[in-house]
C-alpha positions in Angstrom: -16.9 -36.7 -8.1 -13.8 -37.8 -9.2 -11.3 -40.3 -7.3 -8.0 -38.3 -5.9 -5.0 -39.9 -7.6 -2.4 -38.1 -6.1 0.1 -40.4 -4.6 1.5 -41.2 -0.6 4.8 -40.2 -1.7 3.6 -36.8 -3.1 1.0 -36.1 -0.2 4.4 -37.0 2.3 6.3 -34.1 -0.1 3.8 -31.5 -0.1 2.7 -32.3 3.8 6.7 -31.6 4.0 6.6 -28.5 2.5 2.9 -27.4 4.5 5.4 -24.9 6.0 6.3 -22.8 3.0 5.4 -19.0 2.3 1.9 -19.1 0.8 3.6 -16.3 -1.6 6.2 -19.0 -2.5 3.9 -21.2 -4.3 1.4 -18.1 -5.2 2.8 -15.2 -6.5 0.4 -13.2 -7.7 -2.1 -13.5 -4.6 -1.5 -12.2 -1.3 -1.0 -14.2 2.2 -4.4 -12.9 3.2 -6.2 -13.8 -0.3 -5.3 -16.8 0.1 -6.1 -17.8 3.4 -9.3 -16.7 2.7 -9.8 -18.9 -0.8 -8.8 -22.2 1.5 -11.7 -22.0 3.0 -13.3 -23.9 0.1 -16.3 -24.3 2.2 -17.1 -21.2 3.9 -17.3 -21.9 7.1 -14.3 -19.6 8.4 -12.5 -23.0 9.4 -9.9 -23.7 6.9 -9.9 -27.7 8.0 -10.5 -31.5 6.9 -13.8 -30.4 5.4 -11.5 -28.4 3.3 -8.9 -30.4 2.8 -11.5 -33.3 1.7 -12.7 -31.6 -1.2 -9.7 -30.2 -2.3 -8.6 -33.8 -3.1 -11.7 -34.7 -4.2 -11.5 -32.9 -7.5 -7.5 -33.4 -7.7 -6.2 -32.7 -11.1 -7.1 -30.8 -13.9 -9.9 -28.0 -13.3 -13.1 -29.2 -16.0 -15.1 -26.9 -14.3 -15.8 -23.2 -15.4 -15.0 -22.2 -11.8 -13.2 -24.5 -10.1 -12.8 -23.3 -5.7 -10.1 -26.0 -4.8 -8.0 -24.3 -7.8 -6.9 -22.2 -5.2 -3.7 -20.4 -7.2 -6.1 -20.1 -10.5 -3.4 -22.0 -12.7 -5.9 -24.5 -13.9 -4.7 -27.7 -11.8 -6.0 -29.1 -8.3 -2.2 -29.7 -7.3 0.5 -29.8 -4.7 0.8 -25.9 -5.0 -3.2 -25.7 -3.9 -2.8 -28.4 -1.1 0.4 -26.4 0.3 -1.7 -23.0 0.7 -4.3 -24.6 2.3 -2.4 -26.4 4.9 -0.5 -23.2 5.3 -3.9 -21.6 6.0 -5.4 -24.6 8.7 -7.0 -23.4 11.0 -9.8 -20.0 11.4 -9.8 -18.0 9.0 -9.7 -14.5 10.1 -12.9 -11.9 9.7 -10.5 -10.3 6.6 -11.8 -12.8 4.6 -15.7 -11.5 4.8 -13.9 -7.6 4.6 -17.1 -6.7 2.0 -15.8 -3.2 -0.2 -13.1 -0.8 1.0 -15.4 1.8 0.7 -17.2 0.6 3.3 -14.4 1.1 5.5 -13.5 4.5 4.3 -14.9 7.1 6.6 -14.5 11.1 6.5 -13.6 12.6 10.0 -14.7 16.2 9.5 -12.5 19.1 11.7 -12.3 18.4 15.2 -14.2 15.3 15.2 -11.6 12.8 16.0 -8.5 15.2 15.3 -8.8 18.9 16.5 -6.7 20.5 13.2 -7.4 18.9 10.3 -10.6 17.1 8.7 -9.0 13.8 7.7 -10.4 10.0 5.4 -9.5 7.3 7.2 -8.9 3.6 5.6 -8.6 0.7 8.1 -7.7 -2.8 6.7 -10.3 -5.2 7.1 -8.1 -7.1 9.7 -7.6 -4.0 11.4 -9.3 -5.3 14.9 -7.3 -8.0 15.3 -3.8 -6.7 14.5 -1.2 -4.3 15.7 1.6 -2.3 14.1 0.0 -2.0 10.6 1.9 0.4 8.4 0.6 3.7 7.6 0.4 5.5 4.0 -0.5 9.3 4.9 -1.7 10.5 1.2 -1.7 14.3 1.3 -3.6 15.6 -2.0 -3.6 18.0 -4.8 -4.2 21.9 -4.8 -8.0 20.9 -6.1 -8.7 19.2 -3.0 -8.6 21.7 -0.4 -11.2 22.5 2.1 -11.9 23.6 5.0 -12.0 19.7 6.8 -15.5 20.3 7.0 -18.0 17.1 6.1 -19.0 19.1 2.4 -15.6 20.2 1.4 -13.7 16.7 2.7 -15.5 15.0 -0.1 -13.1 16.3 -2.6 -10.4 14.9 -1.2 -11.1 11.2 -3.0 -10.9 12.4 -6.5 -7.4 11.0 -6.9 -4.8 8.8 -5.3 -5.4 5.9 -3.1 -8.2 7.8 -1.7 -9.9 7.3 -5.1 -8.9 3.8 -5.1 -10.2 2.9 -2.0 -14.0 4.4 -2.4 -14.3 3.2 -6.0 -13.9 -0.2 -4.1 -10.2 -0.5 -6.1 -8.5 -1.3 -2.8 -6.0 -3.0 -2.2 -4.7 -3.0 -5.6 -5.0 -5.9 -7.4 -1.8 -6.4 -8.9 0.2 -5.1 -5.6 1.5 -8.1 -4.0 1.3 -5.6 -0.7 -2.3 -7.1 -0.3 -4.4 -4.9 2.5 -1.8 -4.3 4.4 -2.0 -0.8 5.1 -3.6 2.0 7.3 -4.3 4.9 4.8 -4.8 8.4 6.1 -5.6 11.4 4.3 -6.1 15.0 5.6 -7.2 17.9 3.7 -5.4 21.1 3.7 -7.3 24.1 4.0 -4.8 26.7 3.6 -4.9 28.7 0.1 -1.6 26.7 -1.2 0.3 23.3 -0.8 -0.1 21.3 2.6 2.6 23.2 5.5 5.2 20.9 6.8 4.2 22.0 10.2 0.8 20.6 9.7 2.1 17.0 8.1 4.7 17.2 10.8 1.8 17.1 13.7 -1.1 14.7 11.6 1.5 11.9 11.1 2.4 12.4 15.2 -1.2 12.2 15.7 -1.8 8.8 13.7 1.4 7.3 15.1 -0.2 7.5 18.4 -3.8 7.5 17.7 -3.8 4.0 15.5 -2.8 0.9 16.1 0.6 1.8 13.7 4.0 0.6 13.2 6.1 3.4 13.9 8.7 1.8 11.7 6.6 1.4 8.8 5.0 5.3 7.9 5.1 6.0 4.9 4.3 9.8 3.2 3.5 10.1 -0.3 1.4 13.5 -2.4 0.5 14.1 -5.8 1.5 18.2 -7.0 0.5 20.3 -4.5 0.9 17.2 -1.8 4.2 15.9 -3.6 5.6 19.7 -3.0 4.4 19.6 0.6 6.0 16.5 0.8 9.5 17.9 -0.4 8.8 20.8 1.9 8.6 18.3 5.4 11.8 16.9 4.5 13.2 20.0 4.3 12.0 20.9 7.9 11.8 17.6 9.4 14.3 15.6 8.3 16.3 14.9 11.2 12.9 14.2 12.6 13.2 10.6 11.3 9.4 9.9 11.6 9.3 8.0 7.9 10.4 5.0 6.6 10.1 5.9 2.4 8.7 9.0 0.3 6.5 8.5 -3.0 6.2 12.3 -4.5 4.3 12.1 -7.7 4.5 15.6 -9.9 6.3 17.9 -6.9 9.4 20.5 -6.3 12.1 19.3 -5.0 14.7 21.5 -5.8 15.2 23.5 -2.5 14.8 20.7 -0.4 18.2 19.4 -2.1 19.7 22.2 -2.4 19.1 22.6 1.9 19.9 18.9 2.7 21.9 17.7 0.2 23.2 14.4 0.3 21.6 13.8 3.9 18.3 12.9 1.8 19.7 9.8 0.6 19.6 8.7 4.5 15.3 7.8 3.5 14.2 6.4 0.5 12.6 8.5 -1.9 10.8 7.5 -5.3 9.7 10.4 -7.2 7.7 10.1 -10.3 7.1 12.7 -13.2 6.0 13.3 -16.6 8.3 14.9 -18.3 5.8 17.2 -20.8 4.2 18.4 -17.4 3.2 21.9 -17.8 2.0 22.6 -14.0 4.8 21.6 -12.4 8.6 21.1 -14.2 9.8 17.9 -14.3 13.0 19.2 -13.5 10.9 19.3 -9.7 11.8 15.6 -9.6 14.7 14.9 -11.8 16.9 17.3 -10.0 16.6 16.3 -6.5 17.0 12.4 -7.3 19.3 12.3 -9.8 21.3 14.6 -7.4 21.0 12.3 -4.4 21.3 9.2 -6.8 25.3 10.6 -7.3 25.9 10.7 -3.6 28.8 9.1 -2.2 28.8 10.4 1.3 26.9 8.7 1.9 25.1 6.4 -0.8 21.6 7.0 -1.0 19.8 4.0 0.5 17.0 4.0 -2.2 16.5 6.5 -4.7 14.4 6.3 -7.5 13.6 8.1 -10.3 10.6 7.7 -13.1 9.7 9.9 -15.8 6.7 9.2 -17.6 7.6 9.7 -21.5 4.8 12.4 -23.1 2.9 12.3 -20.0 1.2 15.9 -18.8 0.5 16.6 -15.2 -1.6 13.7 -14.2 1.5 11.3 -13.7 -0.3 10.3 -10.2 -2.9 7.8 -11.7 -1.4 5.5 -13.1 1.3 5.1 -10.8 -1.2 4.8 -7.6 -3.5 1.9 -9.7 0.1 0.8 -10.5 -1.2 0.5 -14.3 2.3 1.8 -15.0 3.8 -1.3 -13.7 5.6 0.1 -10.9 4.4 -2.2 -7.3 4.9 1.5 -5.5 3.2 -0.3 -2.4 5.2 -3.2 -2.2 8.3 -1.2 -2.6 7.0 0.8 0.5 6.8 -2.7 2.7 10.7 -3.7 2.1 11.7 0.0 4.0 11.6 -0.1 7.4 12.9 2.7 9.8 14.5 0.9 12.5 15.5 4.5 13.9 12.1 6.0 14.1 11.5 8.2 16.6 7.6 9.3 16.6 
């Protein structure tokens, strides 16, 4: 073992800065993933066991795999000691959270809600938490059923319901981390999901789960991305939502209803523009239209079209392969006007 050589004055300016964000010094980890790597010992106390070995190896990482590196850059530093002094203390039971699928679960009709047969994703520090935000995913025209245990199991071919039970959740290069509540009903009407029936789930989940009711968050792929279009149409004025991600929908005759008044909730649309199921001209007309509103400005409007891409414009923006940190984006809207 090698000697620590780090000097008093840099332990007094790194003990002085024990305080800062964890994502300050670690960008490309989340506060949670790193909490858990400072526990360099395992023994759900991130403490002076921890803190002993971490300055035990101090300096460069000669090791093929090197725990006390905490932010993976190759050096036992100041930047590793910071996270885990930021992290002293128990770690919390996220840190042994085991795959997401394993907390995915199917709620056939009228099992836990009495009109739709629904997935439900809790985050691994669900238990000890309130006020999680909440992603309800409404899927494509492929997915319906009739909410019964055989027929919900379409409903994770795609989207983040895919993600999360092909153990690809959270997604690694979100910084959102596993911060969400993800719910997903199945339709079982013959066509897109009604807005009638979004309206009364996300109600439902607002006061069923431990949710922030400033922090729901609605986004559909086709078929979900029209119904999508189609609640804010009818329930605008509602105010339930804090931002809208419609991947491949029509949103032409919710503009052309509300106008300008969309602009009031953020909305990121995303399209391909050789789509041949559903015109791109679904997404680009609606956002470019609210992105020239002056009365008032939109708050956040955003508008990407996949160059040459078909109808599947959904999968690489929900495994974010596109390069666009959709969930993140989600976390910086709140709706301090909800009114669930």
């Amino acid at each position: 073992m090698r000697t620590p050589s780090i000097s008093r004055h840099a332990l007094s300016a790194v003990l002085g800065i024990a305080g800062a964000s964890v994502l300050g010094w670690c960008p490309s980890a989340t506060a949670a993933d790193t909490t858990c790597l400072a526990d360099l010992n395992g023994d759900q106390m991130v403490d002076g066991a921890d803190l002993s070995q971490l300055l035990g190896f101090w300096g460069d990482c000669l090791l093929d795999d090197c725990p006390a590196d905490i932010d993976d850059n190759g050096l036992i530093d100041g930047q590793d000691l910071a996270v885990l002094l930021g992290a002293w203390g128990p770690v919390p039971n996220a840190c042994d959270a085991g795959p997401s699928s394993e907390r995915h679960q199917k709620w056939p009709l009228g099992t836990r809600y009495a009109n739709q047969g629904f997935w439900e994703y809790l985050p691994a520090g669900y238990d000890e938490a309130e006020d999680w935000p909440l992603i309800i995913f409404l899927h494509g025209l492929g997915e319906n059923g009739d909410g019964g245990s055989s027929q919900l199991e379409r409903v994770p071919a795609h989207g983040p319901a895919k993600l999360i039970e092909n153990d690809l959740w959270p997604v690694a290069a979100s910084a959102a981390g596993d911060q969400f509540v993800v719910l997903s009903p199945q339709n079982s009407t013959s066509s897109c999901h009604r807005s009638p029936d979004i309206d009364a789930f996300i109600r439902w989940a607002i006061d069923f789960y431990e949710v922030d009711p400033t922090r729901v968050y609605l986004t559909g792929l086709s078929c979900g991305a029209i119904g999508s279009w189609n609640y804010l149409k009818d329930h605008l004025e509602d105010d339930l939502l804090a931002a809208v991600v419609p991947i491949c929908g029509f949103g032409v005759e919710t503009w052309n209803q509300r106008g300008c008044a969309l602009g009031e909730l953020p909305i990121w649309g995303f399209h391909g523009d050789a789509d041949d199921v559903v015109n791109v001209i679904g997404t680009v007309f609606p956002l470019e239209n609210i992105q020239n509103c002056s009365s008032p400005d939109a708050i956040d409007a955003r508008l990407t079209v996949y160059q040459g891409v078909r109808h599947d414009s959904w999968s690489r923006t929900y495994d974010l392969q596109a390069g666009h940190d959709i969930y993140a984006w989600m976390l910086t809207h709140i709706n301090t006007d909800a009114r669930p």
